[in-house]
Structures are given as C-alpha cells and as structure tokens.
Backbone as JSON Lines, residues from 0, in Angstrom:
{"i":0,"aa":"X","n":[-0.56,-7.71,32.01],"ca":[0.67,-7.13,31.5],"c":[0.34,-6.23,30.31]}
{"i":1,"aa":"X","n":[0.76,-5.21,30.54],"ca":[0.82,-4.21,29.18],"c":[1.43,-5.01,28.11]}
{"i":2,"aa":"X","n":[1.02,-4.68,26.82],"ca":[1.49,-4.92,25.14],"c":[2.53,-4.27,25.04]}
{"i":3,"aa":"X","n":[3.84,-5.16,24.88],"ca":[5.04,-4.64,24.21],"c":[4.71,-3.05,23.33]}
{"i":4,"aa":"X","n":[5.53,-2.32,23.67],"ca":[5.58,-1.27,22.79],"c":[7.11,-0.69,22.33]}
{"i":5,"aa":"X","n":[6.88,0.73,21.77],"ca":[7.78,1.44,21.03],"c":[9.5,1.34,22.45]}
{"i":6,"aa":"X","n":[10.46,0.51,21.94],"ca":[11.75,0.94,22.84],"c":[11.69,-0.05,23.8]}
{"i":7,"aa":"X","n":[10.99,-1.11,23.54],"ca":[10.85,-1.85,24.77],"c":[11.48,-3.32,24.19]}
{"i":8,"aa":"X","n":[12.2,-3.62,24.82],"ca":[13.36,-4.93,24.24],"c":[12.64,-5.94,24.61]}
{"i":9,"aa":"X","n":[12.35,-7.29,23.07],"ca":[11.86,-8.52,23.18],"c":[12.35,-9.03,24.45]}
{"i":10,"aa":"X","n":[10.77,-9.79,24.68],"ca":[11.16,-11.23,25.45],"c":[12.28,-12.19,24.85]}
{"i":11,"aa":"X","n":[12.86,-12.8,25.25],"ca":[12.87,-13.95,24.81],"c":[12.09,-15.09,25.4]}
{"i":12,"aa":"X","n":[11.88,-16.4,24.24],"ca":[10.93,-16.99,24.3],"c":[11.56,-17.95,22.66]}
{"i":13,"aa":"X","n":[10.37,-19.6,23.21],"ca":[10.94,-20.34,21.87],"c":[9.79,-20.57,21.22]}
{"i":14,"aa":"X","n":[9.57,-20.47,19.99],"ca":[8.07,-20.66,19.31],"c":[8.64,-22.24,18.35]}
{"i":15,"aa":"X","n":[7.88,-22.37,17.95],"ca":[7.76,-23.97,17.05],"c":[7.45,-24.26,15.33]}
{"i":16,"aa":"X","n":[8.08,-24.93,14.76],"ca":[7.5,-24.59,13.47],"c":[7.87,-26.36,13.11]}
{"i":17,"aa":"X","n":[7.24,-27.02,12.29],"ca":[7.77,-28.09,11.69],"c":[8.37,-27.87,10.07]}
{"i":18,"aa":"X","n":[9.56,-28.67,10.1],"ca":[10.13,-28.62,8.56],"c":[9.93,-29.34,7.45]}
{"i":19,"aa":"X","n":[10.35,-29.65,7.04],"ca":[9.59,-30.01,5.51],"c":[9.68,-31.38,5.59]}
{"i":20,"aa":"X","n":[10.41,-31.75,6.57],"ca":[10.95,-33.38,6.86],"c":[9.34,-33.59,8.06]}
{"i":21,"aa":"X","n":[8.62,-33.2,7.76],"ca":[7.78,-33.37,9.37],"c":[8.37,-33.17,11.12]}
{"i":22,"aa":"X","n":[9.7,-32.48,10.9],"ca":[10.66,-32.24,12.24],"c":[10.61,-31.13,13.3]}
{"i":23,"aa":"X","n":[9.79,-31.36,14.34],"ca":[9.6,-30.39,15.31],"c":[10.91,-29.03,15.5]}
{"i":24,"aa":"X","n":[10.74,-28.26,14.86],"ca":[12.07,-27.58,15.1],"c":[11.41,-26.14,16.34]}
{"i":25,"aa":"X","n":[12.74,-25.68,16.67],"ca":[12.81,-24.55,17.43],"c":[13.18,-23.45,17.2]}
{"i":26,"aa":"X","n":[12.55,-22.01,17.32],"ca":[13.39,-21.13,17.19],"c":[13.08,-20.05,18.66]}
{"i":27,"aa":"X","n":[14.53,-19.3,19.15],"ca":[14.56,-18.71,20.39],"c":[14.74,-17.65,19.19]}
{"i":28,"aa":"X","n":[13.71,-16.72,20.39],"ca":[13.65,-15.42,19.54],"c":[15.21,-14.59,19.74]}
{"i":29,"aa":"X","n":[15.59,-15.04,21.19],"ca":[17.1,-14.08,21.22],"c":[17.85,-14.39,19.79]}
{"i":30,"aa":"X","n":[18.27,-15.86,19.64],"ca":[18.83,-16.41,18.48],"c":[18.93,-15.87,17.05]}
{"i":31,"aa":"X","n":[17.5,-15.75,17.08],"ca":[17.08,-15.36,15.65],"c":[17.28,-13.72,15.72]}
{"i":32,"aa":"X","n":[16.93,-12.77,16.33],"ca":[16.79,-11.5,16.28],"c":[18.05,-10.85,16.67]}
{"i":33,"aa":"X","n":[18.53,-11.37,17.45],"ca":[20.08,-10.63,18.02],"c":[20.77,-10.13,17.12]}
{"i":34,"aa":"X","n":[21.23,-8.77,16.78],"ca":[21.99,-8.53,15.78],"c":[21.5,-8.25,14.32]}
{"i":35,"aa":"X","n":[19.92,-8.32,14.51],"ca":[19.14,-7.98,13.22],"c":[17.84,-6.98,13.25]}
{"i":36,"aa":"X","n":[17.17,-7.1,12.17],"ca":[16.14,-6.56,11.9],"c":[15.32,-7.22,11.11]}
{"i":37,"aa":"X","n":[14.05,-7.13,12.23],"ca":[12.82,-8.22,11.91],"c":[11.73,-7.79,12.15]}
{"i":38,"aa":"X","n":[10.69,-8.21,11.49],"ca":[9.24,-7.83,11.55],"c":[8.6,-9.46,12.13]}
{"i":39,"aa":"X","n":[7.96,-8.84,12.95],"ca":[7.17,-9.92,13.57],"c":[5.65,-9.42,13.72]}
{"i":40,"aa":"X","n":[4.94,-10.26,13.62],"ca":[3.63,-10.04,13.07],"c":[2.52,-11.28,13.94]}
{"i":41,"aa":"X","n":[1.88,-10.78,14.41],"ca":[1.1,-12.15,15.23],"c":[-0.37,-11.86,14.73]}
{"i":42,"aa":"X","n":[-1.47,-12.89,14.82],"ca":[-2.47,-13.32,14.39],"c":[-3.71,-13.87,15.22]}
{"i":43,"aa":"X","n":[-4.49,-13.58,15.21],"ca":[-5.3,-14.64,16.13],"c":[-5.41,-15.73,15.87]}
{"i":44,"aa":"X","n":[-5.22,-16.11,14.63],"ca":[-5.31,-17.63,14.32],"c":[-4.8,-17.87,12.98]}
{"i":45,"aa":"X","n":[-4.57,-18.98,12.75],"ca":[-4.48,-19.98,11.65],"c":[-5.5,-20.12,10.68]}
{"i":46,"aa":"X","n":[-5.83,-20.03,9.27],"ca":[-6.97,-19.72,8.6],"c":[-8.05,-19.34,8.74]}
{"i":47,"aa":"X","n":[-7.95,-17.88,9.59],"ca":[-8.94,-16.91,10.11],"c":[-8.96,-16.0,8.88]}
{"i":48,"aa":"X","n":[-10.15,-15.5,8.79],"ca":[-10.4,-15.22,7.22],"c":[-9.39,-13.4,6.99]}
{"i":49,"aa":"X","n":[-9.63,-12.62,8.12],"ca":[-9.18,-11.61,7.8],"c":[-6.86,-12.08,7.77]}
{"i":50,"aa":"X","n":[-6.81,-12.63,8.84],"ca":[-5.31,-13.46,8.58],"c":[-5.26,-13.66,7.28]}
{"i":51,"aa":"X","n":[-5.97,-14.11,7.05],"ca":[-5.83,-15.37,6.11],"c":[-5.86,-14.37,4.03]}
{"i":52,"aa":"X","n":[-6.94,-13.82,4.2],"ca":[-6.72,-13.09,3.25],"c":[-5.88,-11.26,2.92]}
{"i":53,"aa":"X","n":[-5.96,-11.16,4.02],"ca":[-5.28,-9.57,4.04],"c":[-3.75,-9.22,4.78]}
{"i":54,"aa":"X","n":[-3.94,-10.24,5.97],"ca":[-2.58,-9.46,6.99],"c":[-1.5,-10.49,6.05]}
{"i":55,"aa":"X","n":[-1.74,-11.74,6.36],"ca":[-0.03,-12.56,5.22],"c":[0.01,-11.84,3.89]}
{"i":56,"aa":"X","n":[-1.09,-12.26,3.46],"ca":[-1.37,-11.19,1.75],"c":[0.2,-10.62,1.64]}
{"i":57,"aa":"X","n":[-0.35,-9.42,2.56],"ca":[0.37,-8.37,2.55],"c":[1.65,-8.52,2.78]}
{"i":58,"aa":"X","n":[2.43,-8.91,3.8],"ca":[3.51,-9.56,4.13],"c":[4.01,-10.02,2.93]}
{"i":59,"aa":"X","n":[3.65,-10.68,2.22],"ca":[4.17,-11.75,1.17],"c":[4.52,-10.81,0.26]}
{"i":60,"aa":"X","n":[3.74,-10.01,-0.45],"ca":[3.54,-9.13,-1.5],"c":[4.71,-7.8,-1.05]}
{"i":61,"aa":"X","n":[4.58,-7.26,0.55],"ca":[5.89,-6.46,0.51],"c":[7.13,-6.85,1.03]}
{"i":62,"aa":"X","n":[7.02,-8.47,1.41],"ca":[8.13,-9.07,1.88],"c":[9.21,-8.48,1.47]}
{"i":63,"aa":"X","n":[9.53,-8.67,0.2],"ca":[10.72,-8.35,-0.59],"c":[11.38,-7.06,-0.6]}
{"i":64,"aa":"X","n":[10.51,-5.85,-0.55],"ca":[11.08,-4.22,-0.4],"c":[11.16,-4.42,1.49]}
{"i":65,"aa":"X","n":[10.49,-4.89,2.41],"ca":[11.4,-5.4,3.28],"c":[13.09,-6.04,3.91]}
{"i":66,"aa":"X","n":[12.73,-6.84,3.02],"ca":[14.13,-7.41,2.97],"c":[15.19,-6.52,2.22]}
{"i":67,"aa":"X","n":[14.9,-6.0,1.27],"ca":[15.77,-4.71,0.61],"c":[16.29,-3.75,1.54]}
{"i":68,"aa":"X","n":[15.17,-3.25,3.0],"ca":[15.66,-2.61,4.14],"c":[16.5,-3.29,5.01]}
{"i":69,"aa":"X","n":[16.61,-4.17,4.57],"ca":[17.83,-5.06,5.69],"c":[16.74,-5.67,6.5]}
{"i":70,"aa":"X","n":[15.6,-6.36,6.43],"ca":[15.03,-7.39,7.53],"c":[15.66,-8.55,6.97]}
{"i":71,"aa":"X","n":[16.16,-8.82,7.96],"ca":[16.43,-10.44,7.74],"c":[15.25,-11.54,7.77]}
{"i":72,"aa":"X","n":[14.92,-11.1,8.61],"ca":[13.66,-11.93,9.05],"c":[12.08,-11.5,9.03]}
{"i":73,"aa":"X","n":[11.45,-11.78,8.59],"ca":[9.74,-11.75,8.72],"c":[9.05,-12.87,9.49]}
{"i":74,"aa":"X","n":[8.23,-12.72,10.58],"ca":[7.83,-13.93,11.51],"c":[6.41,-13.56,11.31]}
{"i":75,"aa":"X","n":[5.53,-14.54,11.18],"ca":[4.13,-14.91,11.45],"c":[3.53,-15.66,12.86]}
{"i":76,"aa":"X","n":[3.49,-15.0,13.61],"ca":[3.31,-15.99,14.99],"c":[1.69,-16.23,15.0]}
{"i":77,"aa":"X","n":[1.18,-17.57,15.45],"ca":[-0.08,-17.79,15.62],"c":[0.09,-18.62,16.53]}
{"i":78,"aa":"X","n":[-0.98,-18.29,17.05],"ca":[-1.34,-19.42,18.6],"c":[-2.54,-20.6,18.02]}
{"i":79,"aa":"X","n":[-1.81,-21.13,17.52],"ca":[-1.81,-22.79,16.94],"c":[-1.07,-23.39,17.05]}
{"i":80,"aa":"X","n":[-1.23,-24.67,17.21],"ca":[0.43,-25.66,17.25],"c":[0.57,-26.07,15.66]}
{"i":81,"aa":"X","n":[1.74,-26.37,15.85],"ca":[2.3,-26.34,14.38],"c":[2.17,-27.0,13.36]}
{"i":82,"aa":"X","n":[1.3,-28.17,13.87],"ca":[0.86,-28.91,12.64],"c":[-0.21,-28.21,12.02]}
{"i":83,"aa":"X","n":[-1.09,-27.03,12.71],"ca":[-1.94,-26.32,11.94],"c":[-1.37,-25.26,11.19]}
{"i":84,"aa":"X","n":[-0.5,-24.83,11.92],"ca":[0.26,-23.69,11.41],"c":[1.2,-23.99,9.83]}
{"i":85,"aa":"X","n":[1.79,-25.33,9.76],"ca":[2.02,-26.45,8.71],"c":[1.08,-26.08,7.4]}
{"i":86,"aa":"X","n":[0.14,-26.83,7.81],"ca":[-1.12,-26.52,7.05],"c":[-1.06,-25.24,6.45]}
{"i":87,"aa":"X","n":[-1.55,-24.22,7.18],"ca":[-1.76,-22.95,6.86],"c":[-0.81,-22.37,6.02]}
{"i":88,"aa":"X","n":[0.62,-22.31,6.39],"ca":[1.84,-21.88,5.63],"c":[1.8,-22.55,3.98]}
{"i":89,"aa":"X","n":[1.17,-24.23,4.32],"ca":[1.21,-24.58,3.0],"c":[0.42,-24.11,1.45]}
{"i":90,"aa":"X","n":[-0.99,-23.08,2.11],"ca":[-1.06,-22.6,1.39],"c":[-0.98,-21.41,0.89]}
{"i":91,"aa":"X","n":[0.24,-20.79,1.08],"ca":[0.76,-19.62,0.39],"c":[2.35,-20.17,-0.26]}
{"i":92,"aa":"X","n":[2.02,-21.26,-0.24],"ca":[3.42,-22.08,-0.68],"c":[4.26,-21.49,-1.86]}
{"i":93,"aa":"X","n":[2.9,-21.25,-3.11],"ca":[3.35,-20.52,-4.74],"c":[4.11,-19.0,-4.02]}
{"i":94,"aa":"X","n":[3.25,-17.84,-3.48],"ca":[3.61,-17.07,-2.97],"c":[4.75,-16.31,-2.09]}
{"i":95,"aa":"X","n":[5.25,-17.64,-1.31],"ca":[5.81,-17.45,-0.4],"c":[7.64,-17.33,-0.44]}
{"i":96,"aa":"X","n":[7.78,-18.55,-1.25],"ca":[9.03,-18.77,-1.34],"c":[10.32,-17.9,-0.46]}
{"i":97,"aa":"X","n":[9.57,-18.86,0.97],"ca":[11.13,-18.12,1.84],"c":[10.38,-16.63,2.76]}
{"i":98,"aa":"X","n":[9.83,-16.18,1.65],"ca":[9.47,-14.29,2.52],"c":[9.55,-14.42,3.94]}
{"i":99,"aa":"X","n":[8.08,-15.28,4.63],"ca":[7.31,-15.19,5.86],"c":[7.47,-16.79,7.07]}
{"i":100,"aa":"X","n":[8.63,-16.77,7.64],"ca":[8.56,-17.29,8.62],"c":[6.83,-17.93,9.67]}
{"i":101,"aa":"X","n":[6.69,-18.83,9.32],"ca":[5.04,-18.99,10.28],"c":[5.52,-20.11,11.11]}
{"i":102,"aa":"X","n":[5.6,-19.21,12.33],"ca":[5.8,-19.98,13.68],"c":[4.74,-20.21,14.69]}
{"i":103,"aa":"X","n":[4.69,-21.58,15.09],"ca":[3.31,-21.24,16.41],"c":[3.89,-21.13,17.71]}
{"i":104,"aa":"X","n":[2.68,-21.16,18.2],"ca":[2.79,-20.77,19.52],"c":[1.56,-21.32,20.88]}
{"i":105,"aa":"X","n":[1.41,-22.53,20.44],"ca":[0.28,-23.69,20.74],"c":[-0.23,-22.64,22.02]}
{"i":106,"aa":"X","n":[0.37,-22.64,23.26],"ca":[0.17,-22.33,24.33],"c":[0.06,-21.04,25.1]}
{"i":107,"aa":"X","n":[-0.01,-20.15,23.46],"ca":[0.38,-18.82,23.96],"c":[1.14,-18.2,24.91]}
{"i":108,"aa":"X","n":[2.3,-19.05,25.38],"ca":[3.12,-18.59,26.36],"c":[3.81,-17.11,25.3]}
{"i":109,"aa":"X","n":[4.39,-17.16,24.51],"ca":[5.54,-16.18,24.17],"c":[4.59,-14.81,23.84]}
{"i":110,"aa":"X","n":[3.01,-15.47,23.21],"ca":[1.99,-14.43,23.1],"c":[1.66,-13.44,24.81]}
{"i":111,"aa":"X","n":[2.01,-13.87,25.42],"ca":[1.72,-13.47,26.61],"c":[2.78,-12.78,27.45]}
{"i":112,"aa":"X","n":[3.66,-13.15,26.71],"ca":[5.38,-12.37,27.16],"c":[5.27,-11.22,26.36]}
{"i":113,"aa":"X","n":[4.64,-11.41,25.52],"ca":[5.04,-9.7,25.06],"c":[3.14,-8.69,25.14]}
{"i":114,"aa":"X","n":[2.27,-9.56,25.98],"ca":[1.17,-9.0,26.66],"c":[0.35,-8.79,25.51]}
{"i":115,"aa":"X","n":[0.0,-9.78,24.29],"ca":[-0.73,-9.34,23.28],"c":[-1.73,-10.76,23.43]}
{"i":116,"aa":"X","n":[-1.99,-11.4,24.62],"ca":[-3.04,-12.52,24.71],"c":[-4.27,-11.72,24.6]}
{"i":117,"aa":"X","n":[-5.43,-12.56,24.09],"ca":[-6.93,-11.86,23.78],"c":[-7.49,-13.5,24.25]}
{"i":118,"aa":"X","n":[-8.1,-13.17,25.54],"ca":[-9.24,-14.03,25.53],"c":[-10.29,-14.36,25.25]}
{"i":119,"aa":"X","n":[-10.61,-15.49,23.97],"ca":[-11.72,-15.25,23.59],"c":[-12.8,-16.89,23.94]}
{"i":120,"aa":"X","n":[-12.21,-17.07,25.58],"ca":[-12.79,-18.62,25.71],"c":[-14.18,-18.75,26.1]}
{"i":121,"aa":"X","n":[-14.95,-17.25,26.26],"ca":[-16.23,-17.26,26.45],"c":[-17.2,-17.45,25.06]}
{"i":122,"aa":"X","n":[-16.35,-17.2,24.18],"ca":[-17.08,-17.51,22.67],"c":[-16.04,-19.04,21.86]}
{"i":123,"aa":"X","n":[-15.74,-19.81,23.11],"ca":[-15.52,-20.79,22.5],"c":[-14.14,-21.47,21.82]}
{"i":124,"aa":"X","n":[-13.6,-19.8,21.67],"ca":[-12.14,-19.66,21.08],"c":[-10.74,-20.24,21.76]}
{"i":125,"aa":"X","n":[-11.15,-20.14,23.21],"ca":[-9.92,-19.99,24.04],"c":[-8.6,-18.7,24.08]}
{"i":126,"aa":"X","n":[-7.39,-19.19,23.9],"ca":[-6.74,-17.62,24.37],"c":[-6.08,-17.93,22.8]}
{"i":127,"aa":"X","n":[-6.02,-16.38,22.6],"ca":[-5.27,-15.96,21.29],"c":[-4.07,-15.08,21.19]}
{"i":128,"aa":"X","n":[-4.21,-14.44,19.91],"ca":[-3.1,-13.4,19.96],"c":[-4.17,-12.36,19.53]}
{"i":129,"aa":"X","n":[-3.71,-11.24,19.78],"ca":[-4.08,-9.82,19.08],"c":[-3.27,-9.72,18.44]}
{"i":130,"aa":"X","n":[-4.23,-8.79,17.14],"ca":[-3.42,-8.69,15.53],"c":[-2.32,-7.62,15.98]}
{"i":131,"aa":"X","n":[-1.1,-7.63,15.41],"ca":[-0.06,-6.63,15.87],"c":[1.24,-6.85,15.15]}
{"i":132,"aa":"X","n":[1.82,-6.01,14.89],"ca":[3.1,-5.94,13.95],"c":[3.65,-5.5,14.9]}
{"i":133,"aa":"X","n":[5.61,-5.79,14.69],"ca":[6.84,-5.13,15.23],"c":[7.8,-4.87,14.43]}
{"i":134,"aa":"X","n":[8.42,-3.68,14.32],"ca":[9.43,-3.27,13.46],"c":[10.54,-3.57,14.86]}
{"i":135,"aa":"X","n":[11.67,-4.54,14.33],"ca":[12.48,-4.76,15.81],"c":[13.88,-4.57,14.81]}
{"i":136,"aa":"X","n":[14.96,-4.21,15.82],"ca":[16.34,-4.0,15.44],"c":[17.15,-4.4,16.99]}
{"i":137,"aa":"X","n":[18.03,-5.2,16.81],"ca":[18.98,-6.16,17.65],"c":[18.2,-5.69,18.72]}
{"i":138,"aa":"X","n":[16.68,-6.69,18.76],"ca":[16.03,-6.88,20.06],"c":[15.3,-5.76,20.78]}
{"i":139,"aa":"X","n":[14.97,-4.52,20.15],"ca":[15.03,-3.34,20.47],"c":[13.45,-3.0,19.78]}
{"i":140,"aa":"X","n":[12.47,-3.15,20.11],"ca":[10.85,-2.83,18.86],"c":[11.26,-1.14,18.71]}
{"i":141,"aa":"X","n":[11.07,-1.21,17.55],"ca":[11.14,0.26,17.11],"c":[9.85,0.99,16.82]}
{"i":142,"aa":"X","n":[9.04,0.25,16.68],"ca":[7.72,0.16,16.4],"c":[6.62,-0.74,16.61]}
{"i":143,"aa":"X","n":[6.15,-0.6,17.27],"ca":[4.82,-1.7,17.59],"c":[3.61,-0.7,17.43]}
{"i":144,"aa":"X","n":[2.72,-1.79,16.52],"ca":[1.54,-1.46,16.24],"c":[0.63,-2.91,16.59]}
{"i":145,"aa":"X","n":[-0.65,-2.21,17.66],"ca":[-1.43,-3.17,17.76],"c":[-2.67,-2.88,17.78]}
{"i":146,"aa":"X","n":[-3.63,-3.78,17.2],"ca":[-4.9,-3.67,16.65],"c":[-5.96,-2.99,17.51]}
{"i":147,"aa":"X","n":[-6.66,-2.34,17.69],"ca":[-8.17,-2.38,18.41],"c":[-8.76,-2.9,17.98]}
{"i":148,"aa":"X","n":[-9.85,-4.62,18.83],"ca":[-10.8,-5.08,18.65],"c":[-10.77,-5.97,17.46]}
{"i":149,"aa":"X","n":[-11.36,-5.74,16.67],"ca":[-11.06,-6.74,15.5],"c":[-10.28,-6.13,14.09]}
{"i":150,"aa":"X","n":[-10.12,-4.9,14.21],"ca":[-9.72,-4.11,13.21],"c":[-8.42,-4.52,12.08]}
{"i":151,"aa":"X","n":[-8.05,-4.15,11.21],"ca":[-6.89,-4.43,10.82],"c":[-6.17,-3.52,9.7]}
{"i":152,"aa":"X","n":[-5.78,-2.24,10.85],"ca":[-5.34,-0.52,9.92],"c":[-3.75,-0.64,10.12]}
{"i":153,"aa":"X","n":[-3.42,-1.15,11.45],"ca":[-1.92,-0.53,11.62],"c":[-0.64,-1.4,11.49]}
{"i":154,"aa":"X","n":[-1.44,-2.9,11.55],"ca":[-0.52,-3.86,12.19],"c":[-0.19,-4.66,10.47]}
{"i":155,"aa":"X","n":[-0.4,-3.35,8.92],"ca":[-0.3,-3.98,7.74],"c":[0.91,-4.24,7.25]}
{"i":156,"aa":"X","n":[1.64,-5.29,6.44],"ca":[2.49,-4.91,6.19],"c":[3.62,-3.46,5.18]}
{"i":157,"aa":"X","n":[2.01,-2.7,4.69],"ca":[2.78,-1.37,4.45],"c":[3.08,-0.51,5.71]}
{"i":158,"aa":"X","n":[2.46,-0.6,6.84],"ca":[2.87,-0.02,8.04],"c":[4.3,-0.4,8.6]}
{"i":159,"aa":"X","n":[4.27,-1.42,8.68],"ca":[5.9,-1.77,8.69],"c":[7.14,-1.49,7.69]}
{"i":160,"aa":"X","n":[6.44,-1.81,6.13],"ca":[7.33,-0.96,5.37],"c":[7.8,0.88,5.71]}
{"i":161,"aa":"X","n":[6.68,1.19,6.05],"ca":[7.16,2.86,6.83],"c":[7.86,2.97,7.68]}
{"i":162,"aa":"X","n":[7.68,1.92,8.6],"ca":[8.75,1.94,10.12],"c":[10.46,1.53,9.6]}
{"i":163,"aa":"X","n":[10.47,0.31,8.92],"ca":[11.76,0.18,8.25],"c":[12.54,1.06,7.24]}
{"i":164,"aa":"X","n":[11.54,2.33,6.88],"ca":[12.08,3.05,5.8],"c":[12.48,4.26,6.79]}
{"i":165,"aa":"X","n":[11.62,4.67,7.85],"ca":[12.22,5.31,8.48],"c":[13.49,5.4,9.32]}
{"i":166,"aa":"X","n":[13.61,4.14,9.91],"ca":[14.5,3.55,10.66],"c":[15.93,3.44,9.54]}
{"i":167,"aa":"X","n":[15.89,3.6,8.22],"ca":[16.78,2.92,7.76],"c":[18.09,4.02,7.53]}
C-alpha cells in the first residue's frame, strides 16, 4: 500500500495509550480528529535515540505555537504497546505537560492503514513505523511528510508548524 499523502482522508483505526490510573484506554482516530486539526507524527520506536532526542524534542518545544494555530491535538504514534510507550512518555513528563499525545500501536495495524510500515525483522527489529508527520484538518492530511531511510528533515515539528501556518 502506498503512504498516506497530501488530500487523502485518514483511516480510521484505534491506537492505545494507558492513563495515569494504569487503565488501558482507547482512542478512534475518527473520534478524536473529526472536526479538528491535528498533527500526527509516528516513530519507529519507543526510546530510539534519534525519536527520542530530536523528533518529540521538537514537538514539545513547538507544541504550543501549534496549538495557537488551532491544533487541538498532537499525536505521537509508536509501534510499541503501551506499557512501553508509558515509560517513554514518562520521560518528557517536566516538558510535556499535556502538548504530545503518545499513543501505541503494538501491532502496527493502524501503522499499516495509512502504509507507513518499515520492515525491519531481518535485523531483528520486526515491523515498525516510518518517521512521518501529518498536518490533518476534519480528517482530510493537508500535508504529509515522510522520511527517506533513516533521515529526519521533513517529518520536524517546524515542518508542521509551516503546514499549519499555511493552512491557517
């Protein structure tokens, strides 16, 4: 399957996150996105060093002139299940307050609905996500940017700040 692109309306699909109570919760992307504007952002993994220090970084730091454009929402999707993903969120905890949604996606099903799976089970990895940002408005990507290879130029969160400033 081709990678979601520019004009091409989300899957829907339910990703996973646990709450602060330890409580398996759900979110359907129709639910959450219908009627808004959201940046969604996927990862290959859960405390992968370039994730981990540059792509949330960023997110976090322009979360806020985001949300000033009217995103309601900022999503972190990783194909981890959520008790890692738990983990991971916990440490941008000082940082975070609220900005960045980090949802998993154990099974990469929803990673694969929008055609951004990367197999990497010959080196051990199994299936992932490719790095990739979405500038979305009531379900609608206005912008998709996705990585080549291991890179990480387009899918930043100042790239998305451009797509929302344009869009706005």
């Amino acid at each position: 399957m081709a990678p979601i692109s520019d004009l091409d309306k989300l899957p829907d699909g339910q990703l996973l996150y646990l709450d602060t109570d330890g409580t398996l919760q759900k979110v359907g992307v129709y639910a959450a996105c219908t009627g808004k504007k959201v940046v969604i952002f996927g990862v290959p993994g859960a405390f992968t060093p370039t994730c981990s220090l540059k792509h949330v970084p960023g997110f976090l730091e322009r979360g806020p002139e985001l949300k000033q454009l009217g995103v309601a929402h900022i999503f972190c999707i990783a194909v981890n299940d959520p008790f890692v993903v738990k983990e991971w969120a916990k440490t941008y905890s000082e940082q975070n307050r609220g900005t960045v949604q980090f949802l998993a996606d154990g099974s990469a099903i929803y990673t694969k609905a929008l055609g951004m799976e990367f197999d990497l089970t010959d080196k051990g990895l199994g299936m992932r996500s490719r790095r990739y940002a979405l500038y979305v408005d009531n379900l609608i990507v206005k912008k998709a940017n996705v990585e080549e290879g291991g890179k990480f130029e387009v899918s930043t969160a100042d790239e998305m700040l451009k797509a929302a400033m344009s869009c706005f």
